[in-house]
C-alpha positions in Angstrom: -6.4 -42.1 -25.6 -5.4 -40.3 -28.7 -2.3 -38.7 -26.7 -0.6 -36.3 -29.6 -4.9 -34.7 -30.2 -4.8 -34.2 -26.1 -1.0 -32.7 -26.0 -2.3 -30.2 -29.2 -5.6 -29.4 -27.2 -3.9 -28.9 -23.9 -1.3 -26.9 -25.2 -3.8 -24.1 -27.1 -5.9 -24.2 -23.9 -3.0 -23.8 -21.7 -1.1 -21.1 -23.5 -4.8 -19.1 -23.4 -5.1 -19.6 -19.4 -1.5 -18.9 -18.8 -1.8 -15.3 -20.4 -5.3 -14.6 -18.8 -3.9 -15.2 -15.7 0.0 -13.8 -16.1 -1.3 -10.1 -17.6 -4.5 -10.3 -15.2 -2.3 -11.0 -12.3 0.4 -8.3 -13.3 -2.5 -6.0 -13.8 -3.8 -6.3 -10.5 -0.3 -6.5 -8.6 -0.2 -2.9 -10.3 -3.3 -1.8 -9.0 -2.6 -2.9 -5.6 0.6 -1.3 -5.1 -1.0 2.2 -6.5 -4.3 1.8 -4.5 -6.9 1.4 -7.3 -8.7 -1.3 -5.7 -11.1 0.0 -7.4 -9.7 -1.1 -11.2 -9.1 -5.1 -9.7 -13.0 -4.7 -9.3 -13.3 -3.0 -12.3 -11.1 -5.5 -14.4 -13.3 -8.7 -13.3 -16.0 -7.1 -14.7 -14.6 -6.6 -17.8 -13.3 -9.9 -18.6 -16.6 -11.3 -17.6 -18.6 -8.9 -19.6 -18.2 -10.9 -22.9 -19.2 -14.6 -21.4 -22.4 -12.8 -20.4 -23.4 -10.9 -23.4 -22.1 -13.1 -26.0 -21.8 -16.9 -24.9 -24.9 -17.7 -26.9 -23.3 -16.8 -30.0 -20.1 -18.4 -28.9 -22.2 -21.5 -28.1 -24.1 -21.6 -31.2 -21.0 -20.9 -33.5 -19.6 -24.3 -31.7 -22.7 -26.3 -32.9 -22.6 -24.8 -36.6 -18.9 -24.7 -37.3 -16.3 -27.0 -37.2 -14.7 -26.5 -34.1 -11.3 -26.5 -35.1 -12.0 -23.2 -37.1 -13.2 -21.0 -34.3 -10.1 -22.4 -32.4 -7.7 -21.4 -34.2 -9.5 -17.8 -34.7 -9.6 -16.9 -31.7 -6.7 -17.8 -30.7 -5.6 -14.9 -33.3 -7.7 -12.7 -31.3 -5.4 -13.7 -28.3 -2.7 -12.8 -30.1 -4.0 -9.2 -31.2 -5.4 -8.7 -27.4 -1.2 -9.4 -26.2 0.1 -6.6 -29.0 -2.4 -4.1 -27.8 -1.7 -5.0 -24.0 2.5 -5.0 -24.7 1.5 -1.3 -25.3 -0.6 -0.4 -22.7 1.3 -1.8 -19.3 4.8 0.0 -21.2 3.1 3.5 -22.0 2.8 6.4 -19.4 -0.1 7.8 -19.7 -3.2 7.3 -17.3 -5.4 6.6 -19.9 -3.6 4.8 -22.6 -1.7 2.5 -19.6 -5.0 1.5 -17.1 -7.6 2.1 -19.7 -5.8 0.0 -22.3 -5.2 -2.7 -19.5 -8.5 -3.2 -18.6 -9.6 -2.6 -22.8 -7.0 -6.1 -22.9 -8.5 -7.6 -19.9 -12.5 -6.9 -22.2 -10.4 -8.7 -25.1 -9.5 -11.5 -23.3 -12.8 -12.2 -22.3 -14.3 -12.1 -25.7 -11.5 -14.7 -26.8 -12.3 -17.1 -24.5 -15.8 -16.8 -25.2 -15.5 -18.3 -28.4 -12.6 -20.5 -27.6 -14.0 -22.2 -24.9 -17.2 -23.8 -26.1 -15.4 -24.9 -29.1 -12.0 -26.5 -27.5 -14.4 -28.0 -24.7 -16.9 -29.4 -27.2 -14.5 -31.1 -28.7 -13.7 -33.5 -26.1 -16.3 -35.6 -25.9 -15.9 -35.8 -29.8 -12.7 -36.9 -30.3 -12.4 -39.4 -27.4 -15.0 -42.1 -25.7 -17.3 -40.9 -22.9 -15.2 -43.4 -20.3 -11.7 -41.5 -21.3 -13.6 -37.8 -21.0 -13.2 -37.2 -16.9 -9.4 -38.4 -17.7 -9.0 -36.1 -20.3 -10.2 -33.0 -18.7 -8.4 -34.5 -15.7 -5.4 -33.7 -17.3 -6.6 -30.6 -19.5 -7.2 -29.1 -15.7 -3.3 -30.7 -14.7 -2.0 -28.7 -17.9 -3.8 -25.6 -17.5 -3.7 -25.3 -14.0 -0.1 -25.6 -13.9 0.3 -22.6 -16.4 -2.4 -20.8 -14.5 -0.2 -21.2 -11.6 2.8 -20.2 -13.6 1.3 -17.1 -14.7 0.3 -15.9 -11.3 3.7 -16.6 -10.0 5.8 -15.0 -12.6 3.9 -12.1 -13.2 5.5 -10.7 -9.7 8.8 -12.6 -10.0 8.9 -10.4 -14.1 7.5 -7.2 -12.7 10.6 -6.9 -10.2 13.2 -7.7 -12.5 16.0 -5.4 -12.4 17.1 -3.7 -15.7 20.2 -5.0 -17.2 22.1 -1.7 -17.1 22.4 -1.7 -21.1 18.8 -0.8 -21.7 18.1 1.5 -18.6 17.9 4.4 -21.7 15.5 2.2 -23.6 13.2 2.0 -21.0 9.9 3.6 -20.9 9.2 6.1 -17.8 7.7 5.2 -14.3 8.1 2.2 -12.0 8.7 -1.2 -12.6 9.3 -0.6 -16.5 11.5 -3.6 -17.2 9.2 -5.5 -15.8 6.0 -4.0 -17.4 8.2 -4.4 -20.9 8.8 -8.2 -20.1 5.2 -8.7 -19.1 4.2 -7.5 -22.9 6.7 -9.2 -24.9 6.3 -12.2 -23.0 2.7 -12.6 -23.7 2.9 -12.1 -26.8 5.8 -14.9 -27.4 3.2 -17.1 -25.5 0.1 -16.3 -27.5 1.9 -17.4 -30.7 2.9 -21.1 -29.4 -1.0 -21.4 -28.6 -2.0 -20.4 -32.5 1.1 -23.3 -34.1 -1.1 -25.6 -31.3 -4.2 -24.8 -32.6 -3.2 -25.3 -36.2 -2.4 -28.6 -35.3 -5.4 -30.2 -33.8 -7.0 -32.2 -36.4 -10.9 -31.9 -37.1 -13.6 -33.1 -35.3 -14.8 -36.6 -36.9 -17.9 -35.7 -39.0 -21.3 -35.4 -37.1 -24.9 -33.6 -37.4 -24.5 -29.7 -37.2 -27.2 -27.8 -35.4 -29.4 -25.9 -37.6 -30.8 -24.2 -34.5 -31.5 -20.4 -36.1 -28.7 -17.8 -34.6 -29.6 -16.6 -30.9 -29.2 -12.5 -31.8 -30.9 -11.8 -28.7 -27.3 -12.8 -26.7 -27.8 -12.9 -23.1 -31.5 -12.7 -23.2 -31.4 -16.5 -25.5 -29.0 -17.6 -22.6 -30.9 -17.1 -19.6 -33.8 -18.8 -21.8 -31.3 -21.8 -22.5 -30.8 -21.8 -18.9 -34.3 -21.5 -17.9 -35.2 -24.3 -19.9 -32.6 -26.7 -18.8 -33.7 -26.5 -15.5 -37.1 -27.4 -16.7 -36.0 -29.9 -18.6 -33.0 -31.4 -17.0 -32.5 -30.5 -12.7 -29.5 -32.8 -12.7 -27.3 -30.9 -15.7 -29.3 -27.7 -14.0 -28.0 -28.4 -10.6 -24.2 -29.2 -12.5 -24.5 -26.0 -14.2 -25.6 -24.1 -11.3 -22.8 -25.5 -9.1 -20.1 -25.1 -12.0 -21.3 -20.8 -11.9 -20.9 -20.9 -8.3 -17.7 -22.1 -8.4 -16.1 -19.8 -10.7 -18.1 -16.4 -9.4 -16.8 -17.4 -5.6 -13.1 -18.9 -6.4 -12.9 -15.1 -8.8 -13.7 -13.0 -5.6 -11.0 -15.3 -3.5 -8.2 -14.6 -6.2 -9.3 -11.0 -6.1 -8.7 -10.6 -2.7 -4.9 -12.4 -2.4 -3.0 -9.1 -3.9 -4.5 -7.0 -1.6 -4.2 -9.9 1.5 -0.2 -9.9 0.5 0.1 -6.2 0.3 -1.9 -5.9 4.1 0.7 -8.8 5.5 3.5 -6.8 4.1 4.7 -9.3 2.3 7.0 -8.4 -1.2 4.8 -9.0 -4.9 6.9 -11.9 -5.1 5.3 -13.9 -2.4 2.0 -12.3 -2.4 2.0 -14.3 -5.9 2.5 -17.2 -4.1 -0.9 -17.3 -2.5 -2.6 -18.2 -6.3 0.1 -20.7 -6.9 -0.8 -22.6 -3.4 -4.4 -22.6 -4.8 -4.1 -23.9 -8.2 -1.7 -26.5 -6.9 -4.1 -27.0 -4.7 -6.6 -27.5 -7.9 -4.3 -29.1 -9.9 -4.3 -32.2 -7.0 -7.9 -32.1 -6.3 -8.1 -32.9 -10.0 -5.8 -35.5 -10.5 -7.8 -37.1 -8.0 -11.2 -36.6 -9.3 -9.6 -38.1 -13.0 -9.6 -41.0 -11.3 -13.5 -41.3 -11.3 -16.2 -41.3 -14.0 -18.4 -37.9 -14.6 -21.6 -39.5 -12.7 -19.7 -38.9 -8.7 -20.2 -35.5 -9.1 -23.1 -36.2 -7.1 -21.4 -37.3 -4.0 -17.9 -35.6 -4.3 -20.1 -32.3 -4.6 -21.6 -31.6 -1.0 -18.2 -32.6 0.9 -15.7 -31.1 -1.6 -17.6 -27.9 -1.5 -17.9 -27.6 2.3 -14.0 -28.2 2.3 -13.6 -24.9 0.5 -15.7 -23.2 3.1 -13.9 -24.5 6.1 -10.2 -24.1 4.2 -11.3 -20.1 3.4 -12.3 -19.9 7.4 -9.1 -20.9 8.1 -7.1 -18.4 5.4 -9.5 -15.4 7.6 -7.9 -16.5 10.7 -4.1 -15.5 9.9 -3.8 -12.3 10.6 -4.7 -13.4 14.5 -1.5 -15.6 14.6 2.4 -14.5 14.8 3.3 -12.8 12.0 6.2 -15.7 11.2 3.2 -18.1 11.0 1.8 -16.0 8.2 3.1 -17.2 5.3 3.5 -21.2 6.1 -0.8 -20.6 7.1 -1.8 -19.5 4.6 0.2 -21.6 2.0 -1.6 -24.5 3.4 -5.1 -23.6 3.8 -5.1 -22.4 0.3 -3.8 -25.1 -1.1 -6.4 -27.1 0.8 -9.0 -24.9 -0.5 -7.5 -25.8 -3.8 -7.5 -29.5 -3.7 -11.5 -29.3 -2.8 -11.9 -27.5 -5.5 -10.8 -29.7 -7.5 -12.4 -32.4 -6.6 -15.5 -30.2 -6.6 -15.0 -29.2 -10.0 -14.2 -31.6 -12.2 -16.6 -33.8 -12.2 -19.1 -31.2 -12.9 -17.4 -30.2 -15.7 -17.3 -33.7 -17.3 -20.4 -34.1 -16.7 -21.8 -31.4 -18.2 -19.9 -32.2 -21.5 -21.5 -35.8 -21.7 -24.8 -35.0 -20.9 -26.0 -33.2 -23.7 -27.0 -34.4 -27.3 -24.2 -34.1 -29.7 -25.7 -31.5 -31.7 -26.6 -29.5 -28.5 -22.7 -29.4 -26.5 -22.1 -26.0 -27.9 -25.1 -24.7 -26.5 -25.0 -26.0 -23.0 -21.5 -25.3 -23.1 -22.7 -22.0 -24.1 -25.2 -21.6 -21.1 -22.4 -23.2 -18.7 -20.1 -20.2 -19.8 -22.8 -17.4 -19.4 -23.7 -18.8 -16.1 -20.0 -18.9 -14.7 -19.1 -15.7 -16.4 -22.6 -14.1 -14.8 -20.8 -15.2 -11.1 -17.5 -13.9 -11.6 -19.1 -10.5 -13.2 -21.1 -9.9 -10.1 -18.1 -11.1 -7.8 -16.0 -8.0 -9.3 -19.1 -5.6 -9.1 -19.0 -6.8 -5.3 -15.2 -6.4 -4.8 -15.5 -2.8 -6.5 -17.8 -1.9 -3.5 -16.1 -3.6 -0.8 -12.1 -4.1 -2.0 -11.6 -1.2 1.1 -12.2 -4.0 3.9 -9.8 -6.1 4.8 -9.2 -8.7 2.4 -9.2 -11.4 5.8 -12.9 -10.2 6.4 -13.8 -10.8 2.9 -12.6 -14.0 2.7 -14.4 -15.0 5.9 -17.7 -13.4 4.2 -17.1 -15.7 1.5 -17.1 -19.6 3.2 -20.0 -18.2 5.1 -21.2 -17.7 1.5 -19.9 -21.3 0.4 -21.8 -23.2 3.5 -24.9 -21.2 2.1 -24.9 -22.6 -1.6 -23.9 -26.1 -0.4 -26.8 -26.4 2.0 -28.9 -24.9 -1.0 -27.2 -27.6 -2.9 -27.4 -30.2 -0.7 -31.1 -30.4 -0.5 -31.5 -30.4 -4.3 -29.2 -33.5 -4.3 -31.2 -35.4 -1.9 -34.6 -35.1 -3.9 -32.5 -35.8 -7.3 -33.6 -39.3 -9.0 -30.8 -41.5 -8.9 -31.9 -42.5 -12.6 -31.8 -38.9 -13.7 -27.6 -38.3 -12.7 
């Protein structure tokens, strides 16, 4: 394995997912604690947006480009997205604080739109199709541990007490040292990701596409998609199960806050409920590393069933002692983690090998727009039902996970064997 291309690769993609998830999280601790379910809904949608509307383009830049060069671009556009969001979560005004919070969380979005398709592309280019379930093995590893360290510092930074020194330097309202730290913070992180991505090397030299430039956005997408499933079931069925992951594991996260604040428990250890979940993932995936891309057919049924059963069991803890609250929950999350993991990554390897080399973008493109499409409409859902109790949602959503795997489950038993 080219080890120092894999460190470089994991570093920009981690730094990315450790500031989606640290301001994200401190965002919607914020909301929580004044009551706007309504903006945790409203910010989901908002990141989302730009995987819907522009993952075509993101996609076809991929194909046409050398990767490298939209890395590193975008990862600029990170960096721009952190200034403008050190501002927003430190000013006092309604608009300029939530509406420049959730403008951040739009930004964010975009960036990873082009990002993604280009770091993921490059995989299965710069290493053997053998060594790519390894490598995004411990891509996931990497990234989910700073995924899990940005959901668990963003609570420990927000309650940070002010060293007495700069209580006069301090912008009004509550939590401001910690609102401050969030900013600067991010923005420190965003600018180790760019020195990363000016060091990965580029891709070896291939065939670009010379497919002509999807204007039509979302509309070529769902075209893309339509196609592959005409074309392709078993990378239709990967694709479709890859979406369903991310839109249903995005309404889980987005209920936690509001789960920690109903418990009673401190910011602090509500942010512990995303670590157990991404540890959780981070196992799962260590453990599907160990396999080649094609088991995605029989880890799939049983992997995603776990999650079901695992989120059943999170619904149950408000009916046990409050002092089991905590220790419950803790482990059925990260249960529901480790399925996911195991669910997830060998979907994702697959999907990178299976396509031509001059069409990854693209399908990566169409894999983004589909996942992007489920977490949009899992925040348009929590906008309309955030009010319940966040217990009740997550029982709502195994019932939902025992739906898609039975769906699921009878595709994979009319799939060809040759055709996985």
């Amino acid at each position: 394995m080219k080890t120092s291309i894999a460190v470089l690769m994991g570093t920009a993609y981690a730094m990315g997912t450790f500031n989606d998830n640290f301001f994200k999280q401190a965002a919607l601790l914020l909301a929580a604690i004044a009551h706007l379910e309504w903006i945790q809904g409203v910010a989901t949608v908002l990141f989302a947006l730009p995987f819907v509307l522009f993952s075509a383009w993101g996609g076809w830049l991929a194909d046409a480009f050398p990767k490298k060069l939209i890395i590193v671009r975008s990862k600029y556009l990170e960096l721009g997205a952190m200034i403008l969001g050190a501002f927003s979560i430190c000013s006092t005004g309604v608009i300029t604080h939530w509406g420049g919070m959730v403008a951040v969380v739009f930004l964010m979005g975009l960036q990873s739109t082009f990002f993604s398709p280009a770091l993921n592309g490059a995989i299965p280019e710069n290493f053997p199709a053998r060594e790519v379930p390894r490598v995004n093995a411990l891509l996931k590893l990497v990234t989910t541990a700073t995924i899990l360290a940005g959901f668990a510092l963003a609570g420990v930074v927000l309650e940070l007490p002010p060293p007495a020194f700069m209580c006069t330097l301090l912008p009004e309202g509550h939590l401001a040292f910690g609102r401050v730290g969030i900013g600067v913070f991010a923005a420190l992180v965003s600018v180790v990701g760019i020195l990363a991505a000016h060091g990965i090397g580029e891709s070896p030299e291939r065939e670009w596409s010379k497919a002509p430039f999807p204007w039509f956005g979302p509309l070529d997408s769902l075209r893309h998609a339509l196609e592959c499933r005409k074309n392709d079931q078993a990378l239709y069925l990967a694709l479709a199960g890859e979406a369903f992951f991310y839109g249903i594991s995005s309404f889980v996260l987005l209920c936690l806050p509001n789960l920690g604040v109903r418990l009673g428990f401190s910011l602090t250890v509500t942010s512990l409920f995303p670590v157990a979940l991404t540890v959780g993932i981070c196992i799962g995936s260590v453990l599907a590393g160990r396999h080649e891309a094609g088991v995605w057919r029989s880890f799939m049924f049983p992997a995603g069933t776990g999650m079901g059963l695992w989120l059943l069991a999170a619904a149950c803890a408000p009916f046990l002692p409050s002092a089991l609250y905590l220790p419950w929950l803790l482990a059925a999350f990260t249960f529901t983690g480790i399925c996911g993991g195991l669910y997830l990554i060998p979907l994702v390897s697959f999907i990178q090998i299976r396509p031509l080399a001059w069409e990854k973008g693209k399908v990566l493109g169409i894999s983004n727009f589909a996942s992007f499409a489920g977490i949009l409409f899992s925040g348009l859902v929590f906008a309309l039902l955030g009010f319940m109790h966040p217990a009740l949602l997550l029982l709502c959503a195994g019932l939902v996970i025992f739906v898609f795997m039975i769906w699921a489950g009878r595709l994979l038993r009319v799939l060809p064997v040759k055709n996985a």
